[in-house]
C-alpha positions in Angstrom: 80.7 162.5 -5.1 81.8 158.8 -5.1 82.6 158.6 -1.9 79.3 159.5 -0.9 78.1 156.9 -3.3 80.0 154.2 -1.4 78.5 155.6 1.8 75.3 154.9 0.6 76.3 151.3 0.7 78.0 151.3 4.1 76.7 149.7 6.6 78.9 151.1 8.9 77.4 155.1 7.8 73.4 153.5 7.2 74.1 152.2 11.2 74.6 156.1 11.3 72.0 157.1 9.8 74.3 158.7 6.9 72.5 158.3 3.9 74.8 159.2 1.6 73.6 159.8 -2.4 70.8 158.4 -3.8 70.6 156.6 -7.0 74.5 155.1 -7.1 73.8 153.1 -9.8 74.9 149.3 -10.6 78.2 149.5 -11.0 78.7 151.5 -7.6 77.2 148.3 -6.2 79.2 146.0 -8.4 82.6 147.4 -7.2 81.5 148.1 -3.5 80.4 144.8 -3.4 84.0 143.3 -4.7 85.7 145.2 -2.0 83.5 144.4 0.6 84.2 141.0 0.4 87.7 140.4 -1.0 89.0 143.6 1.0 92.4 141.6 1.9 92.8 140.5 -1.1 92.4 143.8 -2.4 94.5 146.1 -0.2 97.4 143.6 -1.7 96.8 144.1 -5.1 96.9 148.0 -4.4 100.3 147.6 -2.7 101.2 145.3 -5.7 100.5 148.2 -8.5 102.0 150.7 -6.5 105.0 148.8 -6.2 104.8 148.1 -10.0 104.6 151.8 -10.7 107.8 152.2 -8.6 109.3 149.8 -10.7 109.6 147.4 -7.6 108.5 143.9 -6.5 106.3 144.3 -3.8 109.2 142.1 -1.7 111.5 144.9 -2.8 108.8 147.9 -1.7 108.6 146.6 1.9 112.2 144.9 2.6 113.1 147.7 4.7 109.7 147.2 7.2 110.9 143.3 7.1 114.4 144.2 7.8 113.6 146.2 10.6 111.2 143.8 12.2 114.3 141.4 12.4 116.4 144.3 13.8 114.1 144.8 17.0 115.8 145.7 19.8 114.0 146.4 23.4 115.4 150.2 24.5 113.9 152.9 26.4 114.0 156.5 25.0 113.1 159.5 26.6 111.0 161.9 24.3 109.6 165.8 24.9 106.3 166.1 23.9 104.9 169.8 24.0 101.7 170.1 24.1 98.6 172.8 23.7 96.5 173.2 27.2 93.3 174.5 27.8 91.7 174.0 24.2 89.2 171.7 25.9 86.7 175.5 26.3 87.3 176.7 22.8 86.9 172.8 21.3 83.4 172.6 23.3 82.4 176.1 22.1 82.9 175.2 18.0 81.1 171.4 18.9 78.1 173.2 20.3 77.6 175.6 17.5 78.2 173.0 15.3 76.3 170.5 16.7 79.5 168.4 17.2 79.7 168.0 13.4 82.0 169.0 11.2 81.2 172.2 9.1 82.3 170.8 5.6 82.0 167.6 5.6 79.1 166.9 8.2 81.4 164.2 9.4 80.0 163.6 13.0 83.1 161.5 14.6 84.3 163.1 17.5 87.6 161.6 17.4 88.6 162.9 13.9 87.0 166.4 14.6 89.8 168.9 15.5 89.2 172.7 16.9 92.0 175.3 16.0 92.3 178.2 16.6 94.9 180.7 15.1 96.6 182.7 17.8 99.0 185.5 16.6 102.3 185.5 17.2 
């Protein structure tokens, strides 16, 4: 339900034409509004408490991401990848009965909308 309060707010979802919930109240907007515009500062407080939490500094939490950027090292690897073919029919059929939408969420974003099907072994 909160999230669809924040959508409300989005400009990204109104651009949409999402609508999300109606009536989000004050303090929606009040907090909305504090990430909206202090978002950097923000996602480093986040990563500051959950450091805390961890009983960590935050330089502590992420020393090993640092460390490795130092460590870079320009190599070429040669990786498998197995794929799934000819799910582009099945994907299609589900997008056209669902009028490319998601059937839960009503998310409409074709690049996080995934079609599975469950094939017996």
């Amino acid at each position: 339900m909160r999230l669809g309060n924040f959508a409300s707010l989005d400009p990204y979802h109104q651009d949409r034409g999402v609508g999300g919930l109606q009536n989000t109240g004050k303090q929606v907007q009040q907090i909305w509004d504090e990430f909206f515009n202090n978002k950097e500062e923000l996602i480093y407080e986040s990563e500051r408490i959950l450091a805390e939490k961890q009983h960590l500094t935050i330089e502590e939490k992420f020393n090993d991401i640092l460390f490795d950027i130092k460590d870079l090292k320009g190599e070429t690897k040669i990786r498998q990848v197995k794929t799934r073919v000819n799910q582009s029919v099945f994907r299609q059929m589900v997008m056209a009965n669902y009028s490319s939408s998601c059937a839960i969420t009503g998310i409409d974003i074709p690049d996080l909308l995934f079609a599975k099907r469950k094939i017996k072994s």
